[in-house]
Kinemage of the C-alpha trace (Angstrom):
@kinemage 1
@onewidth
@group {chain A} dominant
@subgroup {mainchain}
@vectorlist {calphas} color= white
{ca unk a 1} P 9.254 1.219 -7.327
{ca unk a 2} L 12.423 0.718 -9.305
{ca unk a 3} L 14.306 -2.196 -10.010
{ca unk a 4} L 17.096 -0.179 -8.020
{ca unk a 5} L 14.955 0.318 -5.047
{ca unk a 6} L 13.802 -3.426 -5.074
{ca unk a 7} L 17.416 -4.527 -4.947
{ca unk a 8} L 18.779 -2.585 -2.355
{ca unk a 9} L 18.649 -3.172 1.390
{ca unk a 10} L 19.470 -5.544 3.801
{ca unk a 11} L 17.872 -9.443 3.548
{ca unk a 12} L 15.138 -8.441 5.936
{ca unk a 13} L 13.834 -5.895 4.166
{ca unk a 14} L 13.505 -7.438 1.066
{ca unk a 15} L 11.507 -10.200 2.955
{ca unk a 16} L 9.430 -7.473 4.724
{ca unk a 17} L 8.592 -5.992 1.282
{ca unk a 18} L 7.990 -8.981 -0.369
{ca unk a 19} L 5.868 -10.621 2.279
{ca unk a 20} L 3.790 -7.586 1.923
{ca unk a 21} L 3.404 -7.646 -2.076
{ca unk a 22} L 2.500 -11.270 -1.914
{ca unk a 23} L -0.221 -10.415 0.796
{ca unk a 24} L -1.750 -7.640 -0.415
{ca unk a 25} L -1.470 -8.762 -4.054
{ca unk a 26} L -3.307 -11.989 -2.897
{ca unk a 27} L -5.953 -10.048 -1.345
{ca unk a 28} L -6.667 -7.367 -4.555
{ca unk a 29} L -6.831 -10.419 -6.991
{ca unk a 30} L -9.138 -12.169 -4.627
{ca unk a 31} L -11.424 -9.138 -4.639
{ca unk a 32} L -12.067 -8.951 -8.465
{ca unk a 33} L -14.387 -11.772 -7.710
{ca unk a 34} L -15.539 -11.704 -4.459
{ca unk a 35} L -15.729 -8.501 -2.401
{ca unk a 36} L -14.520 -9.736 0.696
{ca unk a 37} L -12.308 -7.323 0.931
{ca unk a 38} L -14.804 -4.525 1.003
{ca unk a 39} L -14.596 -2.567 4.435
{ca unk a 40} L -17.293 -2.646 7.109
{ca unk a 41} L -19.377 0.391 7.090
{ca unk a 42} L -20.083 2.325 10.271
{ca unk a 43} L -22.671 5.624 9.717
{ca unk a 44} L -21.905 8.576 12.169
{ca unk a 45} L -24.643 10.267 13.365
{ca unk a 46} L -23.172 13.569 13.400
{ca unk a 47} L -21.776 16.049 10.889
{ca unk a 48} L -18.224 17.623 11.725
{ca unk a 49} L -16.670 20.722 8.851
{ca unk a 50} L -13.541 21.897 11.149
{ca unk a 51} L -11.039 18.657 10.507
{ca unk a 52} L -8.246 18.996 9.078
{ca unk a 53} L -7.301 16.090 6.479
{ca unk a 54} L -4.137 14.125 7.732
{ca unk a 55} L -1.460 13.072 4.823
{ca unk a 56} L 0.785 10.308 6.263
{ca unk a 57} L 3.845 9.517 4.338
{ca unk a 58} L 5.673 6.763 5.140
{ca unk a 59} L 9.411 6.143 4.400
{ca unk a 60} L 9.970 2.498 4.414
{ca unk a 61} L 13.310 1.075 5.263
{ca unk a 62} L 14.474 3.519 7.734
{ca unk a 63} L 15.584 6.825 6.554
{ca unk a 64} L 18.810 8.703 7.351
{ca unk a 65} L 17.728 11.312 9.683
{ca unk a 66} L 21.142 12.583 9.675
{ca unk a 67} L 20.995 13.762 5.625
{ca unk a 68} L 17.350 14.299 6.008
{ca unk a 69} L 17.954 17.161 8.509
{ca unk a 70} L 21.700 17.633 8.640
{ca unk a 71} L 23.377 18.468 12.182
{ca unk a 72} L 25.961 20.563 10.065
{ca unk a 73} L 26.901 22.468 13.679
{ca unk a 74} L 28.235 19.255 15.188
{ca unk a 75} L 31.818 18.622 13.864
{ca unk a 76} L 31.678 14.892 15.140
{ca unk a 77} L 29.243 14.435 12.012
{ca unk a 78} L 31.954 14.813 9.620
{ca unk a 79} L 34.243 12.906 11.770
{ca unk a 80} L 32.061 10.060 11.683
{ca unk a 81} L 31.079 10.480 8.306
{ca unk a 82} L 33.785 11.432 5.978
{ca unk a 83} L 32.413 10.018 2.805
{ca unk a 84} L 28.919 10.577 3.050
{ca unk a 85} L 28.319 13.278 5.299
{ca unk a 86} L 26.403 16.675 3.605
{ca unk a 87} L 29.006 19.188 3.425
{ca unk a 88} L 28.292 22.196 5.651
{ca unk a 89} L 27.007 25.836 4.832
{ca unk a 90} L 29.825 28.165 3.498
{ca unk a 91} L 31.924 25.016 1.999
{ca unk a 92} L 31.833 26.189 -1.296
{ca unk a 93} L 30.415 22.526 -2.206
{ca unk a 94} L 27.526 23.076 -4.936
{ca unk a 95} L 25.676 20.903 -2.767
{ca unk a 96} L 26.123 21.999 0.392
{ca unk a 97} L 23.381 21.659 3.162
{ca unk a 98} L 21.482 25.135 3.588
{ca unk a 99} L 21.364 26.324 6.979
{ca unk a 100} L 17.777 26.327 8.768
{ca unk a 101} L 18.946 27.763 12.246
{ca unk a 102} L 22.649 27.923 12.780
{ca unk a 103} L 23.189 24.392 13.675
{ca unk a 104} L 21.036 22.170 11.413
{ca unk a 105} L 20.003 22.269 7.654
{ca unk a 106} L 18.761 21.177 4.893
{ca unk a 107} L 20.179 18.576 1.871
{ca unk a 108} L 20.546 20.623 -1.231
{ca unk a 109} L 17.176 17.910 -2.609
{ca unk a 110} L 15.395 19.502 0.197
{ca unk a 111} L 15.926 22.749 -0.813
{ca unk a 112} L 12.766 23.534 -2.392
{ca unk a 113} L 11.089 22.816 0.853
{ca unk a 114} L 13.529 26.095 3.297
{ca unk a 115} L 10.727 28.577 1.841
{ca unk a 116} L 7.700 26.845 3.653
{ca unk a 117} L 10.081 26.288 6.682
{ca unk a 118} L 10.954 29.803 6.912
{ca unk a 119} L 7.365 30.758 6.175
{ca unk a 120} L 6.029 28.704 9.733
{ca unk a 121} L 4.780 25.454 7.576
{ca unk a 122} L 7.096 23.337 8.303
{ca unk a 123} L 8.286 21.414 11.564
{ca unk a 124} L 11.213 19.440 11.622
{ca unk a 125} L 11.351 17.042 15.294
{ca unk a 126} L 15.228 15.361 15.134
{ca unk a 127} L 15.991 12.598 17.351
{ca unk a 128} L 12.465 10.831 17.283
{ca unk a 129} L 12.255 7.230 18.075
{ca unk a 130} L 12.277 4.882 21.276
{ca unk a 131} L 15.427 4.122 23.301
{ca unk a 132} L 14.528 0.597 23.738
{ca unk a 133} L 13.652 0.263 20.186
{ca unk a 134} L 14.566 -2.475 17.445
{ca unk a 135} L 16.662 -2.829 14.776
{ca unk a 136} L 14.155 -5.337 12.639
{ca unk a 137} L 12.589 -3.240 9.627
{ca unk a 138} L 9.661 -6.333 10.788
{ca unk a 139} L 8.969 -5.192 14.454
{ca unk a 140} L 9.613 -1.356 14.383
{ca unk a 141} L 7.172 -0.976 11.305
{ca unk a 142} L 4.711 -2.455 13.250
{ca unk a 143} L 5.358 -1.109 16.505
{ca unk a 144} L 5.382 2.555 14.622
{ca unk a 145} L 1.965 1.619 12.520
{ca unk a 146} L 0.369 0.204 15.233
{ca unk a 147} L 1.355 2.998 17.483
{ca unk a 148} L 1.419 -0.032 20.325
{ca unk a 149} L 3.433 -2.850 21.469
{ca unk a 150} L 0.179 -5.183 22.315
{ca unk a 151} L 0.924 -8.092 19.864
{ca unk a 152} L -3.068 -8.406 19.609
{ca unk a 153} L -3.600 -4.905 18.481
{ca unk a 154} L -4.652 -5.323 14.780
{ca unk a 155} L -5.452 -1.922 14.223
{ca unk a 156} L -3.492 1.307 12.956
{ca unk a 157} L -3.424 4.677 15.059
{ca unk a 158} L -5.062 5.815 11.883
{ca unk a 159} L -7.764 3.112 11.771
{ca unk a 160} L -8.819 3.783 15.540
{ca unk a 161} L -8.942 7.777 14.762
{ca unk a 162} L -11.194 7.220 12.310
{ca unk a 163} L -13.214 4.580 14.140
{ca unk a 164} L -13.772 6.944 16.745
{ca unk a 165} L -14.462 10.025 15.000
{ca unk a 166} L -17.643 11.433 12.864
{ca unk a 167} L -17.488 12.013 9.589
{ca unk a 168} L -16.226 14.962 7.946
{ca unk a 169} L -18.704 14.865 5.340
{ca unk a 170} L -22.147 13.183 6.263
{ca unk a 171} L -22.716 9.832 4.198
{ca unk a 172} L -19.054 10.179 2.296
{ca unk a 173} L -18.277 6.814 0.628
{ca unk a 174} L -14.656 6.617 1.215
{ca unk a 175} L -12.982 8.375 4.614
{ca unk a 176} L -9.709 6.921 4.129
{ca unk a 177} L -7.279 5.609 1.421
{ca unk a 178} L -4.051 4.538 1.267
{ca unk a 179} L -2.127 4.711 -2.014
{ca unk a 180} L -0.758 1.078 -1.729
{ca unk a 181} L -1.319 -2.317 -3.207
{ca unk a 182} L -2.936 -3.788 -0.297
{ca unk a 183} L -4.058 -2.283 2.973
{ca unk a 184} L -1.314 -0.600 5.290
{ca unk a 185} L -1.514 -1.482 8.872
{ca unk a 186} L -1.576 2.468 9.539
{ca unk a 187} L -5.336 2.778 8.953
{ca unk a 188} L -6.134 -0.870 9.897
{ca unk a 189} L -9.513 -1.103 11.652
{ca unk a 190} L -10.646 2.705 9.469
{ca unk a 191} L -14.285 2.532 8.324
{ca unk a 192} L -14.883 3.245 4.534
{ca unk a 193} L -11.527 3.044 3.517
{ca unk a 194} L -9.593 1.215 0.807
{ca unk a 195} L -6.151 0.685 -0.210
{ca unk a 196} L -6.568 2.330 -4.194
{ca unk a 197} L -2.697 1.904 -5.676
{ca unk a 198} L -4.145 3.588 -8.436
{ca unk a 199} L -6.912 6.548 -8.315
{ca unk a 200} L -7.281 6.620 -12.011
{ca unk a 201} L -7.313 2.902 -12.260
{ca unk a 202} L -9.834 1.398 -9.352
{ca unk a 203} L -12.543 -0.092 -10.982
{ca unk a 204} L -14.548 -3.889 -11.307
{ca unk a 205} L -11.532 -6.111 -13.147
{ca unk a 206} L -14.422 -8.158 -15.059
{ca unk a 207} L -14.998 -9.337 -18.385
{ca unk a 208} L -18.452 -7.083 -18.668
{ca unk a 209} L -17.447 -3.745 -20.892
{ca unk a 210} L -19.551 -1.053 -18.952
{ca unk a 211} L -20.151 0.232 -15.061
{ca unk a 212} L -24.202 0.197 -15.886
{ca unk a 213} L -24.172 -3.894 -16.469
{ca unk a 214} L -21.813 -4.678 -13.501
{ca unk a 215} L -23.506 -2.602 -11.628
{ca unk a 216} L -26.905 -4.704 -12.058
{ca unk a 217} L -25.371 -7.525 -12.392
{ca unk a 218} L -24.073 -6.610 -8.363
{ca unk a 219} L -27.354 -5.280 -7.145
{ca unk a 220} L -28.878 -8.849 -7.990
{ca unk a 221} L -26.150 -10.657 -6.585
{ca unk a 222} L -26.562 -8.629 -3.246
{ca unk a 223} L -29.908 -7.889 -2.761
{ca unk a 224} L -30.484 -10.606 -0.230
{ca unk a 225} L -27.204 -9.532 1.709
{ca unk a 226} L -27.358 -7.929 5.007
{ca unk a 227} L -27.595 -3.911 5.299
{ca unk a 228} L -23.680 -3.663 5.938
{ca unk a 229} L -22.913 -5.910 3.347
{ca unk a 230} L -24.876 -3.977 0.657
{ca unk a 231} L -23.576 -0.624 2.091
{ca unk a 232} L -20.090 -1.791 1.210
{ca unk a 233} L -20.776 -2.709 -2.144
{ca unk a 234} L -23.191 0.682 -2.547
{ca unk a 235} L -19.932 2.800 -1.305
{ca unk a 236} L -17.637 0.484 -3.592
{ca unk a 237} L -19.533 1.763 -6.834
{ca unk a 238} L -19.707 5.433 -5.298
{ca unk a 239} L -16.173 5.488 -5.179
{ca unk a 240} L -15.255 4.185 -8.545
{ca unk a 241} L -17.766 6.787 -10.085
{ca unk a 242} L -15.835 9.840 -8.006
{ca unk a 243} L -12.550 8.804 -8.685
{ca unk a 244} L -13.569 8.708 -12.274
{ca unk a 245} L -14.731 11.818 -12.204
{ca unk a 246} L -11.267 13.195 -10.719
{ca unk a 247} L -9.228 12.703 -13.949
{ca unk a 248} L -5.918 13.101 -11.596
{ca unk a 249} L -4.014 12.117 -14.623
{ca unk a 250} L -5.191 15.871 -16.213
{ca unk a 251} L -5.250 17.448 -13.178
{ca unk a 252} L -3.380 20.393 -13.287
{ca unk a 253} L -2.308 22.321 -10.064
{ca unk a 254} L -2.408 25.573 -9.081
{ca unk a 255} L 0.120 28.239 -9.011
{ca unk a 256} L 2.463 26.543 -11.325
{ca unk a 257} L 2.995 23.556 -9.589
{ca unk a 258} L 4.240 20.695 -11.356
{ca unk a 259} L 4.256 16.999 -10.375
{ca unk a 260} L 7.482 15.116 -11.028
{ca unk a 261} L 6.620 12.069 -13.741
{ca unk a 262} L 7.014 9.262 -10.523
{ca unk a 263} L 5.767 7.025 -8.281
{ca unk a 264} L 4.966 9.566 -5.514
{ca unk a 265} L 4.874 12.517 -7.637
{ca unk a 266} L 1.591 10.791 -8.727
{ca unk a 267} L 0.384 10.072 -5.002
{ca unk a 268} L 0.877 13.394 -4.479
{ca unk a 269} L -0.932 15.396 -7.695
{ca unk a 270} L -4.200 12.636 -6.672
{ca unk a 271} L -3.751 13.897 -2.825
{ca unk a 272} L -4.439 17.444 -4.088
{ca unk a 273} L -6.807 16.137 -6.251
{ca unk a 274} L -8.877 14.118 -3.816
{ca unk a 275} L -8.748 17.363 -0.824
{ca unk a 276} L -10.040 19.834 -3.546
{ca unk a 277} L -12.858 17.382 -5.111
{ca unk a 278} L -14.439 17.628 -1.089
{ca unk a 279} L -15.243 14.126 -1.135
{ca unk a 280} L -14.868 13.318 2.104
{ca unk a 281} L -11.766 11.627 2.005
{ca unk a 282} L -10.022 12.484 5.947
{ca unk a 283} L -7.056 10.552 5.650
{ca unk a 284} L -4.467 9.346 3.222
{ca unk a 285} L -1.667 7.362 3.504
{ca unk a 286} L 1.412 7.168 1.039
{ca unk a 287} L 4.338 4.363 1.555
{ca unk a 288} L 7.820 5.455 -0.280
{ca unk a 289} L 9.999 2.321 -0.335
{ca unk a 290} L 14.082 2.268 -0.525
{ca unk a 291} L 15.647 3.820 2.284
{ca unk a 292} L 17.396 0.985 3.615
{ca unk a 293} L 20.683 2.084 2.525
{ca unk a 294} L 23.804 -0.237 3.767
{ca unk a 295} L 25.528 0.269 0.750
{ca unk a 296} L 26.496 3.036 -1.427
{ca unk a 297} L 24.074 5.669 0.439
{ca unk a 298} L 24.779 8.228 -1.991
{ca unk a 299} L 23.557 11.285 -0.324
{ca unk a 300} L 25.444 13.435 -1.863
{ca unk a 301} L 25.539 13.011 -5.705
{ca unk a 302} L 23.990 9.308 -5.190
{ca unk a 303} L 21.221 7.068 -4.518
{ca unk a 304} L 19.410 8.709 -1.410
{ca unk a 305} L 19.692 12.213 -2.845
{ca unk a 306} L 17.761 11.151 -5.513
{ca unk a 307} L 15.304 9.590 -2.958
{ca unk a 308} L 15.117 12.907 -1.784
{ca unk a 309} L 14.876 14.853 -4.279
{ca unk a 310} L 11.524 13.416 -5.412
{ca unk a 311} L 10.345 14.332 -1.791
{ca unk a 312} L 11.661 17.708 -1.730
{ca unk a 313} L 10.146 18.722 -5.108
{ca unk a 314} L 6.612 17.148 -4.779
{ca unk a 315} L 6.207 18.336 -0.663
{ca unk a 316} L 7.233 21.562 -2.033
{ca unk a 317} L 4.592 21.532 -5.410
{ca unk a 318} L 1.914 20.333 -3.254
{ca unk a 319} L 2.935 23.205 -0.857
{ca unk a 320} L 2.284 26.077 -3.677
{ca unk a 321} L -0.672 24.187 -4.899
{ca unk a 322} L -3.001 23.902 -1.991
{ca unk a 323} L -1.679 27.253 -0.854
{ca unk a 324} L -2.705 28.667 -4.037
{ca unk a 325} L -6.127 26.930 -3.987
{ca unk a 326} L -6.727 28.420 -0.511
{ca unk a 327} L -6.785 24.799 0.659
{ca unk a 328} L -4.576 24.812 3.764
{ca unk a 329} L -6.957 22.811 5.463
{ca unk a 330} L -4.457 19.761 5.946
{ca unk a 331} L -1.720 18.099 8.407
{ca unk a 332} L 1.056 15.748 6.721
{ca unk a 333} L 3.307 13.877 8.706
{ca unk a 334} L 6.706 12.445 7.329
{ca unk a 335} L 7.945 9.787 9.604
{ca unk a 336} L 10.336 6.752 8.945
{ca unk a 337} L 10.428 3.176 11.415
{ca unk a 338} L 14.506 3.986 12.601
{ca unk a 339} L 17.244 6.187 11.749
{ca unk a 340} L 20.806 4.913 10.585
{ca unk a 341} L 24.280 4.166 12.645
{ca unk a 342} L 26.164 7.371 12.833
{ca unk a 343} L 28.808 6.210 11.431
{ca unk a 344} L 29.541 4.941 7.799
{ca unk a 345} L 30.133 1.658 7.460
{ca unk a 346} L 32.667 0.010 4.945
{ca unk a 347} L 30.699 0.346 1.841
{ca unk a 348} L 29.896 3.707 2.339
{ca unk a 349} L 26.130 2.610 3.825
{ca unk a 350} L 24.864 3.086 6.673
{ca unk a 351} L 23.433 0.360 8.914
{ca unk a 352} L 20.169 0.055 11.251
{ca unk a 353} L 20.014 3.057 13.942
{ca unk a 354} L 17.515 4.323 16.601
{ca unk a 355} L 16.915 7.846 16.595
{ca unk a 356} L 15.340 9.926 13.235
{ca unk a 357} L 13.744 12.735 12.117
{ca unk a 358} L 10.541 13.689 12.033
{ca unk a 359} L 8.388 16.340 9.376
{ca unk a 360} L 5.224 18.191 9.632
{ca unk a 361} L 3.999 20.505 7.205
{ca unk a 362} L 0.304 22.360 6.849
{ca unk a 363} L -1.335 25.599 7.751
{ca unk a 364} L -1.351 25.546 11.322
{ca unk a 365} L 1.902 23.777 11.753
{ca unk a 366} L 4.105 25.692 14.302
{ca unk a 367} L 7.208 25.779 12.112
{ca unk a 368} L 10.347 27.231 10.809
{ca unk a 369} L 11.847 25.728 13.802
{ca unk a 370} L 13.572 22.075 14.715
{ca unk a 371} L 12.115 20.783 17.544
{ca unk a 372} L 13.212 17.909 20.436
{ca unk a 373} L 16.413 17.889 22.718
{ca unk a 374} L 19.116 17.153 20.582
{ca unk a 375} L 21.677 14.215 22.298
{ca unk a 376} L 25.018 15.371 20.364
{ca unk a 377} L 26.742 12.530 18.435
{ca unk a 378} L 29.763 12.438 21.491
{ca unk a 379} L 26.970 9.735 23.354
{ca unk a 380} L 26.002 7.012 21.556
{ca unk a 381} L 23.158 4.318 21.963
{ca unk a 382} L 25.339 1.460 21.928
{ca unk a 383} L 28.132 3.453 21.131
{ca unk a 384} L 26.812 3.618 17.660
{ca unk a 385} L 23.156 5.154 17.458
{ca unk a 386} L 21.627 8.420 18.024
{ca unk a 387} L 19.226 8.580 21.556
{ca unk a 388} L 16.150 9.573 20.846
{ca unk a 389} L 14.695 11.958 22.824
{ca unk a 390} L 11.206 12.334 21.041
{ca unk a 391} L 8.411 9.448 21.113
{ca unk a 392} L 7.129 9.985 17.743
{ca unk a 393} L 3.817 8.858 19.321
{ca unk a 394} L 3.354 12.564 21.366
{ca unk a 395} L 3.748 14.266 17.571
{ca unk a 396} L 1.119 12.365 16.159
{ca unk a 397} L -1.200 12.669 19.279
{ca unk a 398} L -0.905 16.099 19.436
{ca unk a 399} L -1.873 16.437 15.429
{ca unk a 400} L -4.849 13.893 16.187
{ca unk a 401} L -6.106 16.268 19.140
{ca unk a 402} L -5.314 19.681 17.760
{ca unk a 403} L -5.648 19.377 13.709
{ca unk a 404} L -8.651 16.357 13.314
{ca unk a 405} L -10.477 17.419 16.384
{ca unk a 406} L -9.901 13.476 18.542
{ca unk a 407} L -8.259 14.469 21.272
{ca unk a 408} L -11.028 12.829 24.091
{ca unk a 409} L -10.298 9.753 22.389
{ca unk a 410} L -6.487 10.138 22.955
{ca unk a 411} L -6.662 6.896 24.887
{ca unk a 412} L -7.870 4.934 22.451
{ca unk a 413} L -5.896 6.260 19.486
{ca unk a 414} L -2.534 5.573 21.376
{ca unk a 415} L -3.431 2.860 24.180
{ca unk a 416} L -1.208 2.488 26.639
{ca unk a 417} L 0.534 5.815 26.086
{ca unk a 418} L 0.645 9.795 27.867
{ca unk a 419} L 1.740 11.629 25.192
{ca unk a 420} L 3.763 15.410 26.164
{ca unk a 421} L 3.191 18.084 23.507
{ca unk a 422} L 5.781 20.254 21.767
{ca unk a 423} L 3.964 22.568 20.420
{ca unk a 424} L 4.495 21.321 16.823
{ca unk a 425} L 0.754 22.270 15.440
{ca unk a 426} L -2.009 24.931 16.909
C-alpha cells in the first residue's frame, strides 16, 4: 500500500483500515513468541481431487462499478458524470471504454482482460449488492465477509466452506491463506489456514540462525501439548519448509506472462505459484486497499485507473499463465463491499453507493457475457444510488456448489439465505 492509497478516503475508512493494521499487527508480533495464533486442526477422513481452488480478491473501500464495467449505452451516465465518466466506444478518446456487448464495456486498464471475456472466462454480474444495504465501509465489509447479518456469526463464508468440506489433498498442511497481515474475516473459522502477508518471508522471527535448532527447540517445548496443539505447530513448520521451497520471488510464469513489480502483482505470481506446487492450498484470499475515492477519482488519466490498471494486467498474466500451464483448475471472484453515487460530487469523487459490479474468471466460468437485470440510472436508490438487483451471496453460492463441490452444505455456508443461480459457472 502506498502512501497515496493510505491517505485517501473518507474518515471511516481510514479508521476501518487502521483498526485492522493495529489488530492484526498485534496478533503477528504476538505469535513470534507464542503460537497462539496457530489454527485448530481438523483431519478429514476422506480424499476429494475434483475441487476447484477459489481466488477471492477483495477490493476494499468500495469500488466504482460504474468505471469498472462501464454502462457506455446509457446516456444518463455522461449526464451524471461529465468529468469522470469513461468516454464511450467510437469517441475518438485514446482511452475510450471498449465495448463488451453493445451497451457495456470495458476501462481502457481493463483492456487486457476483453480477450478472456470474449473467450467464455470471464463473467461480469453489474448491479450486485443489497437494497437495504449500508453506507459504513465498517458494517457492509462485514456483512459481505461474513456472508450474514447475525452479529454472533464470527466466521467467513470461506471459513465455513472449508470447515465443512474434505480436503483436497489428504494430510495438506495449509488449506487456506490469505495474503494479508492478519487474518481476514472471509476465511474466519477455515481449518489449516494462515494469514502469510509474505510467501517468501513466513518463517520463526527468533534470534536462533537455522530451521533445524528452532525446530528442536519447538518439539521440546510441545511435546507435552495436546494432539491438536502439536498438529498446529507440526503443520506450522510444514508450511514454512514448502513455501521455502516455492521461491515465488524466481518464479517465472508461463507463456510470457509477466507480473507487474507491486503489491498485488506479487499476490498474484505466489497464487500461481502456490496452485502449480499442488500443495493443497483450496483457497486464497487477496485484499486490494484504496478504492474509496471521494476525491479526485481519476478514472480516466487518474488515480483509480491506475488502481485498475494493476488489476487488469495481473488478472490478465495470471490468465495466460495458468492457461498455459494447463492449470484451469480454479474459480476467482472479484467483489467490492458497495458501489459509488452515480453522480460526481464536487471534487470530482464519488461518494458511498449501493449497487456494484461483480467478476468471475476461470475455466468453467460461463462468460463473455454481463449478467443481472440492469435498473437504468433514470431510478435511483435514494435518488442517488444504483438498485441492485443481484445478491452477491447467490454468485458465490453457486461457485461454492458447482466449482468446490459444497453445495449440500449450502445452508451452512450462507445461513439464513436461498440463493437463485445465474448461470455464472458450470
Amino acid at each position: 500500500m502506498n502512501q497515496d492509497t493510505e491517505l485517501r478516503g473518507c474518515q471511516e475508512y481510514k479508521a476501518v483500515s487502521r483498526r485492522s493494521f493495529l489488530k492484526t499487527s498485534a496478533a503477528v508480533a504476538a505469535a513470534t513468541t507464542l503460537p497462539a495464533w496457530l489454527p485448530r486442526v481438523s483431519y478429514a477422513q476422506s480424499y476429494q481431487a475434483n475441487r476447484d481452488v477459489v481466488i477471492s480478491i477483495y477490493l476494499r473501500g468500495g469500488a466504482d462499478g460504474l468505471t469498472l464495467c462501464v454502462p457506455h449505452g446509457e446516456a444518463r451516465y455522461y449526464q451524471l458524470r461529465p468529468d469522470i465518466a469513461v468516454p464511450p466506444p467510437g469517441s475518438g478518446h485514446a482511452k475510450r471504454a471498449r465495448d463488451l456487448d453493445g451497451f457495456f464495456g470495458f476501462a481502457q486498464p481493463f483492456w487486457p482482460l476483453e480477450p478472456i471475456y470474449r473467450a467464455g472466462r470471464l463473467a461480469v454480474i453489474h448491479a450486485v449488492g443489497a437494497n437495504d444495504w449500508t453506507r459504513s465501509h465498517f458494517d457492509a465489509q462485514r456483512w459481505m465477509e461474513n456472508c450474514g447479518r447475525d452479529t454472533h456469526l464470527n466466521t467467513g463464508w470461506l471459513g465455513r466452506h472449508l470447515a465443512t468440506s474434505s480436503e483436497v489433498v489428504a494430510g495438506a498442511a495449509l488449506r487456506g491463506l490469505a495474503m494479508t497481515y492478519g487474518m481476514v474475516r472471509t476465511l474466519n473459522g477455515a481449518p489449516k489456514t494462515l494469514p502469510i502477508r509474505d510467501v517468501d518471508d513466513f518463517r520463526y522471527q527468533t534470534w536462533f540462525q537455522d530451521f533445524r535448532t528452532v525446530h528442536e527447540a519447538t518439539q521440546a517445548n510441545y511435546a507435552a501439548a495436546n494432539d491438536a496443539c502439536r498438529a498446529s505447530v507440526e503443520n506450522t513448520e510444514r508450511t514454512i519448509r514448502s513455501l521455502e521451497a516455492l521461491d515465488v520471488r524466481n518464479y517465472q510464469g508461463a507463456g510470457g506472462a509477466v507480473y507487474t513489480q507491486d503489491d498485488f502483482g506479487y499476490a498474484m505470481k505466489s497464487t500461481a505459484a502456490l496452485i502449480k506446487a499442488n500443495l493443497g492450498v483450496e483457497a486464497i484470499h487477496i485484499d486490494v486497499e484504496g478504492w474509496d475515492t471521494h476525491e479526485q477519482q481519476g478514472s480516466v488519466g487518474g488515480y483509480m485507473e491506475q488502481l485498475m490498471a494493476s488489476i487488469g494486467a495481473n488478472l490478465a498474466n495470471f490468465h495466460l499463465d495458468m492457461d498455459a500451464g494447463s492449470r484451469m483448475d480454479w474459480t476467482m471472484v472479484v467483489l467490492s463491499e458497495f458501489g459509488r453515487n452515480v453522480a460526481q460530487n464536487n471534487s470530482r469523487g464519488t461518494d458511498h453507493g449501493a449497487g456494484s459490479c461483480m467478476f468471475v474468471m476461470g475455466g468453467a466460468v460461463n462468460g463473455g457475457r454481463v449478467y443481472g437485470q440492469w435498473p437504468g440510472l433514470a431510478n435511483l436508490l435514494d435518488d442517488q444510488d444504483l438498485y441492485a438487483t443481484t445478491d452477491y451471496r447467490s454468485v458465490l453460492a453457486e461457485v461454492v456448489s458447482k466449482r468446490l463441490g459444497n453445495g449440500a452444505n449450502l445452508g451452512t455456508v450462507f445461513p439464513d439465505y436461498t440463493p437463485s443461480y445465474l448461470g455464472v459457472v458450470r
